[in-house]
C-alpha positions in Angstrom: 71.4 -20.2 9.1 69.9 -21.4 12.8 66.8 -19.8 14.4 66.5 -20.0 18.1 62.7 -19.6 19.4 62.2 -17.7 23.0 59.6 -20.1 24.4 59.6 -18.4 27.7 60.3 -15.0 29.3 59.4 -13.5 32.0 59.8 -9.5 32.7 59.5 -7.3 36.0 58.4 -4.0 36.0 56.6 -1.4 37.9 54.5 1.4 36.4 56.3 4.5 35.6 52.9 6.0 37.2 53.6 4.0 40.4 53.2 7.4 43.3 54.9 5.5 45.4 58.1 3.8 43.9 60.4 6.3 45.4 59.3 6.1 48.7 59.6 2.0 48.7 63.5 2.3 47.5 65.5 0.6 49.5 67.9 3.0 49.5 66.4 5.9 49.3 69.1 8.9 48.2 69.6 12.6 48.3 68.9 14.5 44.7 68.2 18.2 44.6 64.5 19.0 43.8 62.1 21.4 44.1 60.7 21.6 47.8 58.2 23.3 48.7 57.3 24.7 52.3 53.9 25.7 53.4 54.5 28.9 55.9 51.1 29.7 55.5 48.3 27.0 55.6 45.4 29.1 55.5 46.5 31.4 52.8 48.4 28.7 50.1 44.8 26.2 50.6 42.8 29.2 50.0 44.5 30.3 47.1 44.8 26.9 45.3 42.4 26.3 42.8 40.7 22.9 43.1 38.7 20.4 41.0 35.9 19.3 43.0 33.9 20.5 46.2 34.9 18.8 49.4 34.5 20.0 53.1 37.1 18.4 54.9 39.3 19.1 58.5 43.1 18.5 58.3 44.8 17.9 61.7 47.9 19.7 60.1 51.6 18.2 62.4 54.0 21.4 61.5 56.5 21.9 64.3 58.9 24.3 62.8 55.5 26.8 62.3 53.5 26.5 65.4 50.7 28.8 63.8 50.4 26.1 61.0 50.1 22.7 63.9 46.7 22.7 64.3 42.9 21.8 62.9 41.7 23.8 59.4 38.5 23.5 57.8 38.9 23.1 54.1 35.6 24.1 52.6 35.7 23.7 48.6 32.7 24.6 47.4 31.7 23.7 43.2 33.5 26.0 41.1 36.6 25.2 43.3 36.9 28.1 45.1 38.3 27.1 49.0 38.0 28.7 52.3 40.5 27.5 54.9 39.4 28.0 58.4 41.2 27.0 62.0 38.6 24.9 63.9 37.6 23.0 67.0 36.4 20.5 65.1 37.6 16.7 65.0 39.7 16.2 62.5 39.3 14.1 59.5 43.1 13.4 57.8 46.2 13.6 60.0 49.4 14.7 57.8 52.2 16.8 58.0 52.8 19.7 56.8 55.4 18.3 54.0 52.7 16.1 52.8 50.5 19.2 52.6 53.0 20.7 50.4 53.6 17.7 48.1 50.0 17.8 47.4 49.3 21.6 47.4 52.2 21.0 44.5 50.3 18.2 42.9 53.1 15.5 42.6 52.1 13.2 45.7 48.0 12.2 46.0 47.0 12.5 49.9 45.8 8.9 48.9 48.9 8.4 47.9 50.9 9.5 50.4 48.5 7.6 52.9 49.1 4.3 51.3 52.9 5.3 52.0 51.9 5.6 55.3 52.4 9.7 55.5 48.6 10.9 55.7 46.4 9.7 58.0 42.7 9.2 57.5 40.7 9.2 60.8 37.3 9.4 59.1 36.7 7.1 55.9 36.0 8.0 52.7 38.3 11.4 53.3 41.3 10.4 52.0 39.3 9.9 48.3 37.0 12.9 48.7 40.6 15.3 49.2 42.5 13.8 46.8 40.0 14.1 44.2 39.7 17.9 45.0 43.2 18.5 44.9 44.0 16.8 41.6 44.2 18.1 38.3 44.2 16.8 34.8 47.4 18.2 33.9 50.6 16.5 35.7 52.8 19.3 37.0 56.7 20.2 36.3 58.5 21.6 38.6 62.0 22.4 37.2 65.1 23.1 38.9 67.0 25.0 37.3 66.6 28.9 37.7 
């Protein structure tokens, strides 16, 4: 009987909890998946529950919804109840309004989606202030079959 010794491997991987694998694909494909479309800012950010108080102003791109493309004040307060306001106000975080949705769903960080180069942040330290509020300690599922 022979035994052969593995003096040397090497292995490449990336995290399975890698945000933004998908995006980097080379060849990125078509799959069906749930999608979801925010027709009404101020209502779906004010009815999401949150995890931590932020005040923050989205410069929201939506040009399929005109009443959507344009600045909302995000006001969270402690117990992660939100108000959603239009405003005059400079904004802090460019996106649009599909990246809106991937976080209002909880699969794609606004960090992450920044780092993908999606989201915008015009005023540091937002990007980690929004994300924190908008995540939650349990992943979601969204399935697809009905």
């Amino acid at each position: 009987m022979t035994t052969a010794m593995i003096t040397r491997s090497r292995a490449s991987y990336v995290s399975a909890l890698d945000p933004s694998c998908p995006v980097k694909s080379e060849e990125p494909t078509t799959v069906d998946s749930l999608w979801l479309r925010l027709i009404d800012v101020r209502a779906a950010l004010t009815a999401r529950g949150y995890s931590s108080a932020c005040d923050v102003v989205l410069d929201v791109v939506d040009p399929v919804c005109p009443w959507n493309q344009r600045a909302w004040r995000l006001s969270v307060d402690d117990q992660g109840v939100a108000t959603c306001q239009p405003t005059g106000d400079e904004a802090d975080v460019r996106l649009p309004v599909q990246a809106l949705g991937a976080a209002y769903l909880g699969s794609r960080s606004i960090a992450a989606q920044a780092h993908q180069g999606r989201v915008t942040e015009l005023k540091p330290g937002t990007l980690r202030r929004l994300s924190r509020a908008m995540s939650s300690d349990r992943e979601p599922v969204g399935a697809t079959q009905f």
